[in-house]
C-alpha positions in Angstrom: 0.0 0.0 0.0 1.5 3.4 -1.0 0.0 7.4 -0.4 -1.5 9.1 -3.8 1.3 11.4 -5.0 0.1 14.6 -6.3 1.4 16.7 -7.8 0.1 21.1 -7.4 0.7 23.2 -10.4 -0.1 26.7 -9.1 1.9 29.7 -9.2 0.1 31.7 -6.0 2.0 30.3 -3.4 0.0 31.1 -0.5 -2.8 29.2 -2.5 -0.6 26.3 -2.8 0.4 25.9 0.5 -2.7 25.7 1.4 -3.5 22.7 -1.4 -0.6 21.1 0.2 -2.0 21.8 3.9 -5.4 20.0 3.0 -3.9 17.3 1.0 -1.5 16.1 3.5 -4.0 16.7 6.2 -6.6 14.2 3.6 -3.6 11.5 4.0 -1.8 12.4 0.2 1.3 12.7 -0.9 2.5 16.0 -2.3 5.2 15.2 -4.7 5.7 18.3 -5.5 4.3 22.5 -6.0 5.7 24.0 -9.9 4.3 27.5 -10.3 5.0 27.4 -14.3 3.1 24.8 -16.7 6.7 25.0 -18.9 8.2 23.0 -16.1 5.7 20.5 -15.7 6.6 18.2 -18.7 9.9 17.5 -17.0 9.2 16.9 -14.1 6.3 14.4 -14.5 8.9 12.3 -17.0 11.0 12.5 -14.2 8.9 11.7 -11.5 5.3 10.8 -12.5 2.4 11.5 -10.0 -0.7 9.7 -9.4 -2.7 12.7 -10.1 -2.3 16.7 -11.2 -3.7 19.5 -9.4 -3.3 22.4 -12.5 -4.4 25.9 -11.9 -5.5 27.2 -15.2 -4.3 30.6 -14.5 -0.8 29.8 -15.0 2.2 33.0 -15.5 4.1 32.5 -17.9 4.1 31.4 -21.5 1.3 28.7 -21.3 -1.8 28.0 -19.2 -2.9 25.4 -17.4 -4.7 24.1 -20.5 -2.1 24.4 -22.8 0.5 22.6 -20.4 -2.2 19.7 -20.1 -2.0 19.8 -24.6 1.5 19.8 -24.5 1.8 16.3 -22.0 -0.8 14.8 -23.6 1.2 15.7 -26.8 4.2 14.0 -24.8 1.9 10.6 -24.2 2.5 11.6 -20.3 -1.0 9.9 -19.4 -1.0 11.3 -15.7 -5.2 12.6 -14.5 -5.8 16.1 -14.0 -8.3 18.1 -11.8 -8.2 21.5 -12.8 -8.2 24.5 -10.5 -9.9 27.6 -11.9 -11.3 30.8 -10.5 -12.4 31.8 -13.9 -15.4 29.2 -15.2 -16.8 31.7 -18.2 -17.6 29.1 -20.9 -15.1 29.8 -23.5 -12.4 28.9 -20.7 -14.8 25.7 -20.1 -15.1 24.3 -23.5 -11.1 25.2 -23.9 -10.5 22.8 -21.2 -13.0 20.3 -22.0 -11.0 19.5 -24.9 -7.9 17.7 -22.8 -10.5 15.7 -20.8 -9.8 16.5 -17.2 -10.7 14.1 -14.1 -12.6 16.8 -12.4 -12.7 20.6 -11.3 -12.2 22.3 -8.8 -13.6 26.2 -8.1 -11.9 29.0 -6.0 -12.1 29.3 -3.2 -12.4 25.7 -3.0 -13.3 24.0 0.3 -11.4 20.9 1.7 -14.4 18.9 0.9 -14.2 20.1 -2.6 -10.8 18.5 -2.5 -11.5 15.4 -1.5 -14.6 14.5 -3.5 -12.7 15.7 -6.9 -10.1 13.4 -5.8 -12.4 10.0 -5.3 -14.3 11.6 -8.5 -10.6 11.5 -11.0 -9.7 7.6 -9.4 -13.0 6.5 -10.6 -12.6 8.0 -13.8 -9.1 6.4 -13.9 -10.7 3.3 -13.8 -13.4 4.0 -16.0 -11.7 4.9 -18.8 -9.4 2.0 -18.6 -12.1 0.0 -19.0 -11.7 -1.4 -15.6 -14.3 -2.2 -13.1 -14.3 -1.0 -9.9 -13.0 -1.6 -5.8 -12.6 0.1 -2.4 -10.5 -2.0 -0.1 -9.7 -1.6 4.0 -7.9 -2.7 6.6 -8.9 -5.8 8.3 -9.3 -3.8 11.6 -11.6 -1.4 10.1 -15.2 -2.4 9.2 -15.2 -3.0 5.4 -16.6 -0.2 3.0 -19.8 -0.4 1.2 -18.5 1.8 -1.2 -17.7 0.0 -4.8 -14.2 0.0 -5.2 -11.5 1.0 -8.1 -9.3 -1.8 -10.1 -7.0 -0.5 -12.9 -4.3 -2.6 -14.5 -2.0 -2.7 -11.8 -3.6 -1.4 -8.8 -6.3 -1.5 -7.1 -7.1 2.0 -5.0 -7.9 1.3 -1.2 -10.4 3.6 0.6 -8.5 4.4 4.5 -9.6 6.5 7.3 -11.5 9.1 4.0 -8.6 8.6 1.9 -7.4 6.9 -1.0 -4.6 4.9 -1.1 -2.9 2.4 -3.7 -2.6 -1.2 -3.4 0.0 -2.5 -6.2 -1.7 -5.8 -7.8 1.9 -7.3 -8.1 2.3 -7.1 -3.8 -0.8 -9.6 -3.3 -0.1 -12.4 -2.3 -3.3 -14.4 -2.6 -7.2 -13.4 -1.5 -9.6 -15.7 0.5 -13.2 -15.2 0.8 -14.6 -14.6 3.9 -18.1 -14.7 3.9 -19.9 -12.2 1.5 -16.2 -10.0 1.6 -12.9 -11.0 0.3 -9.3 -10.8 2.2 -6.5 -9.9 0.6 -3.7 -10.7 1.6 -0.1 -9.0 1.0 3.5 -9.1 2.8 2.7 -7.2 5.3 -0.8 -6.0 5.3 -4.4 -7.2 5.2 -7.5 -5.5 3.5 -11.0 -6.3 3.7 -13.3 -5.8 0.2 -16.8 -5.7 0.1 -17.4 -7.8 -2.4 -17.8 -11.6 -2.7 -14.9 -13.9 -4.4 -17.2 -15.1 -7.2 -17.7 -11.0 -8.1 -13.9 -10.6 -7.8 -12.4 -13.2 -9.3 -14.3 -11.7 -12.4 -12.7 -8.6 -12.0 -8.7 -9.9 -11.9 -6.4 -10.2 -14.8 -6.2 -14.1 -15.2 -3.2 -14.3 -16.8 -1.9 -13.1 -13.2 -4.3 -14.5 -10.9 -6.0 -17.8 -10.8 -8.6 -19.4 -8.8 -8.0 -22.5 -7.1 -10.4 -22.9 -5.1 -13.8 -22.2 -4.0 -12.1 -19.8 -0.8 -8.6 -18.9 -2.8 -7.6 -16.8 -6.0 -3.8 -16.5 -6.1 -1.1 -14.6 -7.3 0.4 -16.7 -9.7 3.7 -15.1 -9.6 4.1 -15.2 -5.9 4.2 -19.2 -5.9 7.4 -20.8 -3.8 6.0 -24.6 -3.5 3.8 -26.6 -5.8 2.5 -29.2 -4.4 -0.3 -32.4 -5.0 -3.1 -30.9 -3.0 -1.5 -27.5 -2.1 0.6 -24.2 -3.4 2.7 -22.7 -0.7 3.1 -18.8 -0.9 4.9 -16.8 1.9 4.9 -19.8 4.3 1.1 -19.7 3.7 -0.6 -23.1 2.9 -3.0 -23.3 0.4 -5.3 -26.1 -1.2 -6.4 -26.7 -4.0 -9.2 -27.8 -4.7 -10.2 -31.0 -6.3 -12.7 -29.4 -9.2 -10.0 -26.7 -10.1 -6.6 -28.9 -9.9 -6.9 -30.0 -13.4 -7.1 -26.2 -15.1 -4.6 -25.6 -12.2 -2.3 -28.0 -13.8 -2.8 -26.8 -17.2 -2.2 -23.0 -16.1 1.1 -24.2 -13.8 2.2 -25.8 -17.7 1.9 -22.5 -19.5 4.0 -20.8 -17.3 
């Protein structure tokens, strides 16, 4: 499980100190505040974020729209929520055009913040064609809230914040009940969902059911065995009406 990096594009630094205030007080990562769109490009190649805050008001040579054009231009797929005190239409159907995540309005309130965040992750997922997930710690009651899968992570609703869970650092996920555990090195989430529901959801050229309480991590196998796959000390069985398509995927690999 990692923070959401974001990065804040705004050239009013007062303004974006307080961005940065909320965000880390929201639980995010602020990977870093560029006051000019020009050094943007750069600095995302450099070190991508999760997600861009980008004033549209930018000083300097180019705008906040015209900075989102140019890394699109540079196939830098990174979301954006825009910040904007000036929502006339023209400057609307200007931005429109670069398809932002969501927008934000100053003055902007810390709730404002928030919901456009949850709002961009769920068009992350949308628009990768991806369904969706919330997970949470196994301490915490699970979320009803439907959750976010992309193509390599799945983002984890904590304590009103989103975090990322990294597909690759699951280990394997059990049902429990009408929810699923997942399980990674050193962490445990709780999904609201059943296994049947999620199973449908995973890549399964990655993750494999073997049975009717188990998917796995395929990659994360250290011991095949006749009745069992061992991953991280962790015993596993498998069961008797999968072990034959288990067989056949263990052969492709």
């Amino acid at each position: 499980m990692a923070e959401l990096k974001i990065l804040i594009v705004e050239d009013e630094m007062i303004i974006a100190a307080k961005i940065s205030l909320h965000l880390t007080q929201l639980g995010y990562e602020v990977s870093g505040i560029i006051p000019r769109g020009e050094e943007v490009i750069l600095h995302c190649q450099q070190s991508p974020p999760d997600l861009l805050l980008l004033d549209i008001n930018l000083k300097g040579s180019i705008d906040g729209i015209e900075t989102a054009t140019q890394l699109q231009a540079s196939e830098i797929d990174i979301p954006i929520i825009y910040l904007t005190a000036n929502a006339d239409e023209t400057t609307f159907e200007r931005a429109k055009h670069t398809r932002p995540h969501a927008f934000i309005s100053k003055p902007y309130k810390k709730l404002d913040l928030q919901r456009a965040i949850e709002l961009a992750i769920g068009r992350m997922a949308t628009n990768q064609n991806s369904t969706e997930e919330v997970a949470i710690k196994s301490t915490i009651e699970p979320t009803e809230v439907t959750p976010y899968i992309l193509s390599d992570r799945i983002f984890v609703r904590h304590k009103n914040r989103m975090v990322k869970l990294f597909l690759d650092d699951i280990l394997y996920i059990e049902a429990e009940r009408s929810y699923c555990r997942i399980q990674t090195t050193d962490s445990e989430f709780l999904l609201s969902m059943p296994l049947r529901v999620f199973a449908e959801k995973l890549d399964g050229g990655q993750f494999f059911r073997i049975h009717r309480s188990y998917i796995i991590n395929l990659p994360q196998i250290d011991e095949v065995g006749e009745t069992h796959v061992m991953i991280s000390k962790k015993l596993i069985p498998v069961g008797k009406s999968y072990k034959e398509a288990f067989s056949q995927r263990i052969k492709l690999i």
